[in-house]
N, C-alpha and C positions, 0 to 999 in steps of 0.2 A: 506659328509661335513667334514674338517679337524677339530680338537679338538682342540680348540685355547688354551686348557692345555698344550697337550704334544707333539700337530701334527701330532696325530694317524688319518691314512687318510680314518677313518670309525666312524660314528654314526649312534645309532636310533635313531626315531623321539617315544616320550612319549606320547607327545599330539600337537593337531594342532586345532589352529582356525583362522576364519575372522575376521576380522579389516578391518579400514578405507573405510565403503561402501562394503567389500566384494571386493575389489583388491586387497588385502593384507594377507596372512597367516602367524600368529607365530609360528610358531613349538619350542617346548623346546625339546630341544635332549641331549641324553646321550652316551658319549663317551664307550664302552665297555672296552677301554683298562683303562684308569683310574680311570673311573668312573662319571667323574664330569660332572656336566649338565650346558648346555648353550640354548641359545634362539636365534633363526636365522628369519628374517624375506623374505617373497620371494611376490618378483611383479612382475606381465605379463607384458613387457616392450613395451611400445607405442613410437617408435619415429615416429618425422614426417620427410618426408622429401622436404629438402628447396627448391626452385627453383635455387637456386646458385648449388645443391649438396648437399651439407654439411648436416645433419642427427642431431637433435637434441630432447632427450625427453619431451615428452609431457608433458605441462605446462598449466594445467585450468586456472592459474593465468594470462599467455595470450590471452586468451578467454576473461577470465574476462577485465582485460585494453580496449582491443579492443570495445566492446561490452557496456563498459561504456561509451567510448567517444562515442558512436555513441546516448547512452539514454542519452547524458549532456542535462538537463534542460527538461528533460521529468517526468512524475510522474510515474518512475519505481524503484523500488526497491531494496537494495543491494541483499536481501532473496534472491529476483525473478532473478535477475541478475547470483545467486553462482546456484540456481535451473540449468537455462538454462547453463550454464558451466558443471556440471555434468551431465546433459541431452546431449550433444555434448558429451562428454566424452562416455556416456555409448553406443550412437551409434556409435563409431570410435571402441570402441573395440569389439561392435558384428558382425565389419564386417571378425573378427578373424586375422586380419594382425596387425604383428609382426610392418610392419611400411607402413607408411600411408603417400602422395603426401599432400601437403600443402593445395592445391587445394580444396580439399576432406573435409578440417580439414572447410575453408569456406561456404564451401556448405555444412556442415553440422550442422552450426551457421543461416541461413537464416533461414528453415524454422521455428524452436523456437521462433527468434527474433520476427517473421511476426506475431508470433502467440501471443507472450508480447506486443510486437505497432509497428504499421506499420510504423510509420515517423521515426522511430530509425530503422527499417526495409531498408526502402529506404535507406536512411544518409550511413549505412553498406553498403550497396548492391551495391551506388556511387561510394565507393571506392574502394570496393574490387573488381567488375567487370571492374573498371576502365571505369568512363559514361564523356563522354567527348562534348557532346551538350545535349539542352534541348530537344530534339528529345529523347536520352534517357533516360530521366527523364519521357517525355511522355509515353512513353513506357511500361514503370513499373509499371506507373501510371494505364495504361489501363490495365496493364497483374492483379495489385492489385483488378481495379473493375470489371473485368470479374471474376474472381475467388475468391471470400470471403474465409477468412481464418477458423478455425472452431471458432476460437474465434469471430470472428463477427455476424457469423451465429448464434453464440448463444446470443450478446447482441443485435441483429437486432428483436430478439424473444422476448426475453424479454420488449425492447422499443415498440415493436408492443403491447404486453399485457398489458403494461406500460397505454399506448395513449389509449386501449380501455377500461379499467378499469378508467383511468381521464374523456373519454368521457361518460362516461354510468351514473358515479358519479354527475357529474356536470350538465348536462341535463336529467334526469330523466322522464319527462314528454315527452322527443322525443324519438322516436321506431326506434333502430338504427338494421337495417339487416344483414350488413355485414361492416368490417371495412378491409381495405387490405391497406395495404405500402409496400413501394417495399425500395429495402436495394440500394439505389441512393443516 
């Protein structure tokens, strides 16, 4: 690293740590030839790249735009919103590439989203896959109820223990054996 003192084109590093989530380290380094210390900061650099070409870094705050209009007028969250943003984020860099197909960068917004609500789930998935009859709408619809996400699996449980705890409560004098619902 050059010494923005004198332009000596050697420093040590004194100390280093993480910042911002752990993408990010400060190193304070000290020039040997002058002496004086400065503070450099270094980031694993994520581009994506575009389907035109063109190569641009990785921007959660695109994520984020995207992902909002898809949850307008849903009861989602900004929290949960910057959550799944850095959730997409942290699996695009463990796939260790330097830079990453646009593509990639969608498909790895879906399954988060399915997992926050599915009707903001679809709304994205219409457009990003590009759905052009209601055939594929249907579609996704069926791909949704063949495959519950874990997030419904878990509220499908709980509504299940929900309805036998309301039944057991409120008819007390009837001897109920088994209680089954099906996630339809």
């Amino acid at each position: 690293m050059i010494c923005p003192f004198c332009t000596h084109d050697d420093s040590r590093v004194v100390d280093s740590r993480p910042v911002e989530d752990g993408t990010q380290i400060r190193r304070r380094r000290e020039c040997p030839e002058c002496g004086e210390r400065f503070s450099t900061q270094e980031v694993a650099l994520l581009n994506i790249i575009k389907r035109s070409g063109a190569t641009e870094p990785f921007a959660r705050e695109k994520v984020l735009v995207g992902v909002r209009k898809a949850c307008q007028g849903r009861p989602v969250g900004d929290d949960d919103l910057v959550l799944l943003a850095q959730r997409v984020e942290e699996t695009l860099r463990r796939t260790g590439k330097a830079e990453i197909e646009a593509q990639e960068v969608g498909l790895a917004i879906l399954a988060p989203l399915r997992e926050l609500d599915e009707v903001a789930y679809l709304r994205y998935a219409s457009v990003y896959r590009n759905f052009k009859s209601l055939e594929d709408f249907e579609g996704e619809i069926a791909l949704l109820r063949a495959v519950p996400s874990s997030a419904n699996s878990q509220s499908a449980k709980s509504a299940s223990a929900t309805s036998q705890t309301k039944v057991q409560s409120d008819a007390p004098s009837l001897k109920i054996n088994q209680i089954t619902t099906s996630n339809r």
